[in-house]
C-alpha positions as CSV (number, residue, x, y, z in Angstrom):
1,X,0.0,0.0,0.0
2,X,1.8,3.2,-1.1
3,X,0.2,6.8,-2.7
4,X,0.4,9.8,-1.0
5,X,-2.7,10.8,2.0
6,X,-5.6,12.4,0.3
7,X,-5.5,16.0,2.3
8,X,-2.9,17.5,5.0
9,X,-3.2,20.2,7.0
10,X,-0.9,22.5,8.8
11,X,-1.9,24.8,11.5
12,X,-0.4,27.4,13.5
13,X,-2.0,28.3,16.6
14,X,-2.1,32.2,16.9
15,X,-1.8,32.4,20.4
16,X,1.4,30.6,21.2
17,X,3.0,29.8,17.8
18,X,2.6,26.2,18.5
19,X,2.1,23.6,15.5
20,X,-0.5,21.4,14.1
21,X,-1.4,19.0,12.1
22,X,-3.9,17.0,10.2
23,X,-3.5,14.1,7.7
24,X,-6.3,12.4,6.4
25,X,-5.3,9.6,4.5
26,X,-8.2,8.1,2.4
27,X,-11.6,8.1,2.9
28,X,-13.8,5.1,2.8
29,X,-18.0,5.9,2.0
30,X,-16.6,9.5,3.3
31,X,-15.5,9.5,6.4
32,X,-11.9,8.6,8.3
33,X,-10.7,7.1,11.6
34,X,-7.7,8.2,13.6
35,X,-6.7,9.5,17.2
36,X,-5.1,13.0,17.9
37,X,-2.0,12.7,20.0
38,X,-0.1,15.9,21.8
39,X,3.6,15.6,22.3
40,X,6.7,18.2,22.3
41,X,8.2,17.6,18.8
42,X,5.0,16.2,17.1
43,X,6.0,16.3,13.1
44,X,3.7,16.3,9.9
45,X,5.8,13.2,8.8
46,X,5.1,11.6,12.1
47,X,1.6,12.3,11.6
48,X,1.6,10.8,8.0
49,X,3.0,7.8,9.1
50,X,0.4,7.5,11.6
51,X,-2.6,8.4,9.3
52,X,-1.4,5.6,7.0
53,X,-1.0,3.1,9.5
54,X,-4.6,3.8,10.7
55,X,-5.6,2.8,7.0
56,X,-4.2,-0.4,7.3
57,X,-5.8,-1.1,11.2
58,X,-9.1,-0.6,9.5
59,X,-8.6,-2.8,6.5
60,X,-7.2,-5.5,8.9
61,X,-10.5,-5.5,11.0
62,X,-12.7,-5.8,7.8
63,X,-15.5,-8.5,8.0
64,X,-17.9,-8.2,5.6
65,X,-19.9,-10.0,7.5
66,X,-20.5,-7.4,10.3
67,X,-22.0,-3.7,11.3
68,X,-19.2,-2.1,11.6
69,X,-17.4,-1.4,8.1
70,X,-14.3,-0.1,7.8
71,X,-13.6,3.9,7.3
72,X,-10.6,5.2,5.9
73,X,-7.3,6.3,8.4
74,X,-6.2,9.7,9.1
75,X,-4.6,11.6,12.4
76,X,-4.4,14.3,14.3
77,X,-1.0,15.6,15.9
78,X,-0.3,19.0,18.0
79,X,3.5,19.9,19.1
80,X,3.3,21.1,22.3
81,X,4.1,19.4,25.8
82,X,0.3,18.2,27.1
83,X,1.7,18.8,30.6
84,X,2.2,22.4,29.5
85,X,-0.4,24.9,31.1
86,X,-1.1,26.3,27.5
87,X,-1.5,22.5,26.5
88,X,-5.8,22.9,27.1
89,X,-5.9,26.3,25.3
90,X,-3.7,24.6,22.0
91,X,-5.6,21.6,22.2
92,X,-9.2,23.6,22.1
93,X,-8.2,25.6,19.4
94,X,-7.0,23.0,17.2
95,X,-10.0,21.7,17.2
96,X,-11.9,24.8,16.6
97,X,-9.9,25.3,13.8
98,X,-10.2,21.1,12.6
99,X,-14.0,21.7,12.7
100,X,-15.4,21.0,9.3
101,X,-12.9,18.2,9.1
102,X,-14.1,16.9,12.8
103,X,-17.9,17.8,11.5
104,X,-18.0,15.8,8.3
105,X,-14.8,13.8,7.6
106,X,-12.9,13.0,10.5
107,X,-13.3,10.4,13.6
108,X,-10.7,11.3,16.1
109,X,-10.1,10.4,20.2
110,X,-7.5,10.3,22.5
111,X,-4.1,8.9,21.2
112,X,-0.1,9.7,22.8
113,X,-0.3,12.8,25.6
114,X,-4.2,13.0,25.6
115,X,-7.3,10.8,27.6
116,X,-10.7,10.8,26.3
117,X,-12.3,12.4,29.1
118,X,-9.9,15.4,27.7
119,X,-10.5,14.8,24.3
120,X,-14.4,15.5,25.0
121,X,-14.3,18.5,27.3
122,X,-12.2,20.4,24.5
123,X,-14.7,18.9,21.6
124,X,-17.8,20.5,23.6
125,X,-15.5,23.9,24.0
126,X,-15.1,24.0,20.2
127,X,-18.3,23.7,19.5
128,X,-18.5,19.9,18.1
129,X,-21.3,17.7,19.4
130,X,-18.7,14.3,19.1
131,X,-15.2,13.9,17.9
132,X,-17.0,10.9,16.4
133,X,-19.8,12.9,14.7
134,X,-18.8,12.6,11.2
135,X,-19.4,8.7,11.4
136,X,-23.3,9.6,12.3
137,X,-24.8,9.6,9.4
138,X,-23.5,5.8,8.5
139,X,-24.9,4.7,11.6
140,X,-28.8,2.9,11.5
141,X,-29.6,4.2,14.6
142,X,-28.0,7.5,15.9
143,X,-29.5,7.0,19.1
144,X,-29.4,3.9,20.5
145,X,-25.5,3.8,19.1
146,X,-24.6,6.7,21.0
147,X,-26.4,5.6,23.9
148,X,-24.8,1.8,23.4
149,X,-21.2,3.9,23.5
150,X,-21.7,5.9,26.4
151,X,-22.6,3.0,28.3
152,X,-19.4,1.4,27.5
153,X,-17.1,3.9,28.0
154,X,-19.1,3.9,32.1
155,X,-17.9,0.5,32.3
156,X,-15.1,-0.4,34.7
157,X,-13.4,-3.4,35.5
158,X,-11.4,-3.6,38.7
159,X,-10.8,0.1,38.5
160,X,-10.3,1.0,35.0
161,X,-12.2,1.8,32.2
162,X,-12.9,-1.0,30.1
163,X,-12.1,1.9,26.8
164,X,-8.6,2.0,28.8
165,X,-8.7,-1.9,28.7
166,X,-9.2,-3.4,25.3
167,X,-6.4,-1.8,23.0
168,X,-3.8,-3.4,26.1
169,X,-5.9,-6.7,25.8
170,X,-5.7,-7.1,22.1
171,X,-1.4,-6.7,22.8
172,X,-1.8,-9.2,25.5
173,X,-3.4,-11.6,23.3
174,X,-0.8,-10.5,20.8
175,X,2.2,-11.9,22.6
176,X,0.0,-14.4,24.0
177,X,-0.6,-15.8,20.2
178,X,3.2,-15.6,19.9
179,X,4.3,-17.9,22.8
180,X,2.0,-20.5,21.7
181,X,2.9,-20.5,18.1
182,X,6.8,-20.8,19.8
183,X,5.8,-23.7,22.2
184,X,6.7,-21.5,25.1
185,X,4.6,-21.3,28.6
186,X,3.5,-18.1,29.6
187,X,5.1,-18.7,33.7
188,X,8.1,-17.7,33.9
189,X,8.2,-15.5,30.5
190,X,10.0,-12.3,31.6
191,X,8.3,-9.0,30.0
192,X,9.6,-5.5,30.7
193,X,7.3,-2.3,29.6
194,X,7.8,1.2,28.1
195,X,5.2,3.4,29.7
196,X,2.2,2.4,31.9
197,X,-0.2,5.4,30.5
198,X,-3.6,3.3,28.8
199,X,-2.1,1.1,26.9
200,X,1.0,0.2,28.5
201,X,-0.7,-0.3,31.8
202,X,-3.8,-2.2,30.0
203,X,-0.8,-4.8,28.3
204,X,1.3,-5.3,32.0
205,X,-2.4,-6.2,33.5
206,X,-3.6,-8.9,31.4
207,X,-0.1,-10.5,31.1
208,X,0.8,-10.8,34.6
209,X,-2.5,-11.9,34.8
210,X,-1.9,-14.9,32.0
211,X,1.1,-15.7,34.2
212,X,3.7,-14.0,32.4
213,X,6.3,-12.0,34.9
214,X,6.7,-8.5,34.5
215,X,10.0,-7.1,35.6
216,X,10.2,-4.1,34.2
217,X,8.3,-0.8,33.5
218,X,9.3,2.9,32.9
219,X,7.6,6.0,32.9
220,X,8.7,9.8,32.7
221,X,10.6,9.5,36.0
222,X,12.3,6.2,35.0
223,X,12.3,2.3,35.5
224,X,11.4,0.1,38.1
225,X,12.6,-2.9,38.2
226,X,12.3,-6.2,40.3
227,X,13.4,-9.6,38.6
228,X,11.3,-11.2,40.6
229,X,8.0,-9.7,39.4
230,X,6.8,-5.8,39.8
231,X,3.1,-6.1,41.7
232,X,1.5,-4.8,38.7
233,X,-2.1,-3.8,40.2
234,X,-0.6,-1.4,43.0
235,X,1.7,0.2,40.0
236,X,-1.7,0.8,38.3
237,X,-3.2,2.3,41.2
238,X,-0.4,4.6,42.1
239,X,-0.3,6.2,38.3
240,X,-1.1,9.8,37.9
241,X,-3.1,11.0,34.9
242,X,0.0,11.0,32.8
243,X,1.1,7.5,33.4
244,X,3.8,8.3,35.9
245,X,4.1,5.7,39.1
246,X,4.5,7.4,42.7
247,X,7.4,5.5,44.2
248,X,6.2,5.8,47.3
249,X,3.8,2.7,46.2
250,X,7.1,0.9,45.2
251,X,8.3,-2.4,47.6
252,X,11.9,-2.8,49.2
253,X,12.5,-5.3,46.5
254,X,11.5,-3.1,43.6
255,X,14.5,-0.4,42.5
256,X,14.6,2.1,40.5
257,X,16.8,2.5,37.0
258,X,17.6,4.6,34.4
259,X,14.9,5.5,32.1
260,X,16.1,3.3,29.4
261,X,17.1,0.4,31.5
262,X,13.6,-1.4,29.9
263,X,15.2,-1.8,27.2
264,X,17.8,-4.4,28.3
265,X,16.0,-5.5,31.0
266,X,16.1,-9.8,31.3
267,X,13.3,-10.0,29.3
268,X,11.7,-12.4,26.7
269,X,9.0,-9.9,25.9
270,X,9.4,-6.1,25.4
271,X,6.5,-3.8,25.0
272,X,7.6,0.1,23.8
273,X,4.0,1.8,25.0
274,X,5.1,4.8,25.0
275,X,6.3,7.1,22.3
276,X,7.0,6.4,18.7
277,X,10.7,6.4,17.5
278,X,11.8,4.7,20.4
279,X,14.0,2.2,18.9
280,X,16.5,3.1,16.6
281,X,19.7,1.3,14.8
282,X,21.9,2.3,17.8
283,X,20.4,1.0,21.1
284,X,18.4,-1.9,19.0
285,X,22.0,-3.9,19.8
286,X,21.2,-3.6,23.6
287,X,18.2,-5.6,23.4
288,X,18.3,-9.6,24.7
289,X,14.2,-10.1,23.9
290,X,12.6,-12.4,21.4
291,X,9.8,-10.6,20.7
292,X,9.0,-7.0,21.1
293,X,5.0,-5.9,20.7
294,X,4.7,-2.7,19.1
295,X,1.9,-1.2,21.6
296,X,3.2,2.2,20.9
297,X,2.6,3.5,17.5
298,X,5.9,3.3,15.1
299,X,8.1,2.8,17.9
300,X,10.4,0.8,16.3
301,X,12.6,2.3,13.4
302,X,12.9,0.4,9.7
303,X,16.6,0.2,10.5
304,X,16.2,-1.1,13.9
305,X,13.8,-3.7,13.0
306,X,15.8,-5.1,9.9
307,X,19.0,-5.5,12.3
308,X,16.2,-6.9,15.1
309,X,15.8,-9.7,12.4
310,X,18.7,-10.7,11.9
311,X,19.5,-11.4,15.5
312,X,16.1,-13.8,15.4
313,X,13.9,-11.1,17.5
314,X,11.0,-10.5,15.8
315,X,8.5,-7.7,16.2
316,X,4.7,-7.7,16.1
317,X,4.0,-4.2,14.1
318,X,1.9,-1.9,15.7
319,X,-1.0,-1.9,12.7
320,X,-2.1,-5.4,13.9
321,X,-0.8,-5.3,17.7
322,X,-2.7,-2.1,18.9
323,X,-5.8,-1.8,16.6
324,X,-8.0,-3.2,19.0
325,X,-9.0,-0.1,20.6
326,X,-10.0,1.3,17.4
327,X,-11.8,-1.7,16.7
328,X,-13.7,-1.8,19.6
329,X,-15.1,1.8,19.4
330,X,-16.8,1.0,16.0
331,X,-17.7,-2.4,17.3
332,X,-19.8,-1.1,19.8
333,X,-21.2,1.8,18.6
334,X,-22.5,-0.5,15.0
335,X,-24.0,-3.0,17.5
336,X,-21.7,-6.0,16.7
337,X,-21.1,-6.0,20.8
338,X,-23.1,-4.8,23.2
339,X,-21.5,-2.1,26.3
340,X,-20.7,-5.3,28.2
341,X,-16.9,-5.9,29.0
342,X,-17.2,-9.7,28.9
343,X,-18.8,-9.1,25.3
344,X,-15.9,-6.7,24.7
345,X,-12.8,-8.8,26.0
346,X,-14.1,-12.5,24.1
347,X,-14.4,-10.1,20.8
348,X,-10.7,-8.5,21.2
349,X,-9.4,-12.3,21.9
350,X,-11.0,-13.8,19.0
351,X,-10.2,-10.7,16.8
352,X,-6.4,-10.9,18.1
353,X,-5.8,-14.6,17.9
354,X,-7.5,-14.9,14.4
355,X,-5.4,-11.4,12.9
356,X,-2.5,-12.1,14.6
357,X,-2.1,-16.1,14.0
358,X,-2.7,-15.3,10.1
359,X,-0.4,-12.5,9.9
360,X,2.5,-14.9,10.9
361,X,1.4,-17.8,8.9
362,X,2.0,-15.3,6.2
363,X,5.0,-14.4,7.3
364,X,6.3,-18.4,7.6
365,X,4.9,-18.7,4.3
366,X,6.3,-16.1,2.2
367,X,9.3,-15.7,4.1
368,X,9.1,-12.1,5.6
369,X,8.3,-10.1,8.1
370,X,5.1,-9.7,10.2
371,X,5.1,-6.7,8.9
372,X,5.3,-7.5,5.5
373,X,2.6,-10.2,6.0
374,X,0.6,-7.4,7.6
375,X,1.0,-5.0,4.3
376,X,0.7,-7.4,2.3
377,X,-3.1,-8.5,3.7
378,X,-4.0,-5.0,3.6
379,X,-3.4,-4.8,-0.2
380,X,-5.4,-7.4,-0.6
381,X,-8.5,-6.6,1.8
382,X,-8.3,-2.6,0.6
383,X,-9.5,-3.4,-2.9
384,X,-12.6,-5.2,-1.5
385,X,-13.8,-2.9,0.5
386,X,-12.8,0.0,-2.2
387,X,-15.1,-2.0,-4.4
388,X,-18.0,-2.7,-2.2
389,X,-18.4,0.8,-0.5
390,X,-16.1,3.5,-2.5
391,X,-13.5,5.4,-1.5
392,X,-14.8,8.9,-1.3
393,X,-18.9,9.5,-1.0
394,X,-20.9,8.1,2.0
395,X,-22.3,5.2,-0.3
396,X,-23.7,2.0,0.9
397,X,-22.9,-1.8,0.1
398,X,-24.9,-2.8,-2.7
C-alpha cells in the first residue's frame, strides 16, 4: 500500500505559535478514523506515518460480515508538551480550527499525551457535538448507538475503564498468540514495559494476569525494576493521569533505573507503549528479547527492525498489535457488541488470535516479516472494500 494521503493540514496556533497538524489519508463511504496525540516535537511526517498506519488497522479488522465497516485512516497531531499549562488552550483551538474536518470527515479520540475524558471536554468547548460525529450519518440508529457507546465507555473493571482496557488486551493476546505458536509457557516468561499510561498499563495487566512476569516498566521519571516480578495492580493504582508511578507505592525489592534500562531489562518480551521512535539502529543492539509488541505506534525504526531480524527477535508491528482499541469503538457503537466488558474482552481475543495467527502464517509462508505479512493482507483486503463501498462518497454496500 503506497500513494500519497488524500489532504494534510498545517496549523499554527495564533496564540502561542505552537504547530499542528492533520492528515487524512483516504476516505472510505466518506468519512476517516484516527486518534489525535499531543507531544513536544509532534512532526507532519510523524503524523503521515500514523494516518497511514490507521488505514491499514481498518482494513485488517474488515468482516464483511458485520456492522461495523471499515472507514478510511487519518490523524491528528499537535507539538506542544500536554503537561504544559497552555496545552488545554492549544488543544481547544486546534479543534476549533479542525471543525469541518471533525464535523464531516474526521473520527478522532485520544491517542499519545491525551485521555478521552480530555479529548471530549475540548470537543464540547469548540463547539462539536462528538469527535465521532462525522461517522453519524452511517450509523442505522444514531440513538441507540450513541447511547450503546456511552454505556461502554461507564464501564469499569477492577478500576479501569474498560475503553482503557481493550487496546492493552488485544497486545496481550498478541504476545500471547506468539508464545504459543513458539511452544513457550507463559510462567516464567520475563516482560519489561515502556510506559504504563492506557495502553502500557492495560498490556502489563492482562499479562501478569496470564502468568507471564513483569520485571520491568518505565515511565517519565524512570524504571522500576524487580526480577522477581513488579506487583503490577498497585503500580496501576499509584499512576497519575500522565502514566507516571509514585514510588512511594514501590516495595523494598523493587528499585529504581535509568529511564532506558527497559530496554535491556532480562526479558523475553518487550513492549515500547510509549512514544514512537523509540527504537533506533543504535540501542536496538542492547536488546536480549525475542519478541517485542509494538503497543506504541511506530516505535520501532525500519533500520532497527531489519538488524532486530537478523539477530532472530521478531516484532509484532503496531497496525495489527494495537488496533484493538479502534476496533472496539466502531464495534460497539455499530451494534456488533453490546457495552458489556465480557462481550468486549471474548471479541478483542477472537479478533487478536484470528489477525495475529494469520499475519504470521503469512510471514512463515512467504518468508518475511510480520510486517510485510501485515502489508501485504492490507493490499489485498483494501480493494474489496474500495469495491463494495467506495472510497470517497458516503455510499452504501450494494
Amino acid at each position: 500500500m503506497s500513494s500519497a494521503p488524500l489532504l494534510s493540514v498545517a496549523w499554527t496556533d495564533h496564540v502561542t505559535g505552537r504547530r499542528g497538524h492533520l492528515v487524512i489519508d483516504r476516505l472510505v463511504r466518506g468519512v476517516a478514523s484516527g486518534g489525535l496525540r499531543m507531544r513536544e516535537g509532534c512532526t507532519a511526517e510523524e503524523v503521515t506515518g500514523l494516518a497511514r498506519g490507521m488505514t491499514m488497522k481498518e482494513a485488517l479488522h474488515y468482516d464483511p460480515k458485520g456492522r461495523y465497516v471499515p472507514l478510511g485512516g487519518a490523524k491528528g497531531g499537535i507539538d506542544c508538551d500536554p503537561r504544559s499549562p497552555e496545552a488545554y488552550g492549544v488543544l481547544v483551538r486546534y479543534l476549533r480550527a479542525m471543525r469541518p474536518y471533525v464535523e464531516r470527515f474526521w473520527t478522532t479520540g485520544e491517542d499519545l499525551g491525551l485521555t478521552q475524558d480530555l479529548v471530549d471536554r475540548a470537543v464540547a468547548e469548540a463547539g462539536l457535538v462528538s469527535s465521532v460525529q462525522a461517522v453519524y450519518p452511517l450509523l442505522d440508529d444514531e440513538a441507540a448507538a450513541r447511547r450503546r457507546l456511552a454505556d461502554a465507555f461507564a464501564i469499569e473493571v477492577d478500576g479501569i475503564g474498560l475503553d482503557e482496557l481493550v487496546g492493552g488486551l488485544g497486545v496481550a493476546e498478541s504476545v500471547l498468540t506468539a508464545l504459543d505458536r513458539a511452544g513457550r509457557g507463559y510462567a516464567g516468561t520475563r516482560v519489561s514495559v515502556q510506559g504504563l499510561g492506557t495502553m502500557g498499563g492495560a498490556t502489563a495487566r492482562f499479562l501478569a494476569r496470564a502468568g507471564l512476569r513483569v520485571v520491568a516498566v518505565a515511565d517519565v521519571r524512570g524504571t522500576i525494576v524487580n526480577p522477581d516480578g513488579l506487583d503490577v495492580e498497585a503500580l496501576l493504582a499509584a499512576r497519575d493521569a500522565h502514566g507516571a508511578v509514585d514510588r512511594a507505592a514501590l516495595r523494598p525489592a523493587d528499585r529504581e533505573a535509568p529511564g532506558d534500562a527497559w530496554l535491556t531489562a532480562e526479558a523475553e518480551v518487550l513492549v515500547p507503549a510509549a512514544v514512537s521512535y523509540a527504537i533506533d539502529a543504535g540501542n536496538q543492539e542492547r536488546i536480549t528479547a525475542r519478541w517485542i509488541a509494538e503497543a506504541a505506534n511506530m516505535p520501532v525504526l525500519p533500520e532497527a527492525e531489519e538488524a532486530l531480524a537478523a539477530r532472530g527477535i521478531t516484532v509484532l508491528p503496531d497496525v495489527v498489535v494495537n488496533s484493538c482499541t479502534n476496533a472496539w469503538w466502531w464495534w460497539t457503537l455499530f451494534g456488533d457488541i453490546e457495552a458489556d466488558a465480557e462481550q468486549a474482552f471474548a471479541r478483542v481475543r477472537k479478533a487478536m488470535r484470528t489477525l495475529v495467527g494469520g499475519m504470521l502464517d503469512r510471514a512463515e509462508a512467504d518468508g518475511t516479516s510480520p510486517r510485510a505479512a501485515a502489508h501485504a493482507l492490507v493490499d489485498e483486503r483494501l480493494p474489496r472494500i474500495a469495491a463494495r463501498y467506495g472510497w470517497y462518497g458516503p455510499t452504501t454496500a450494494p
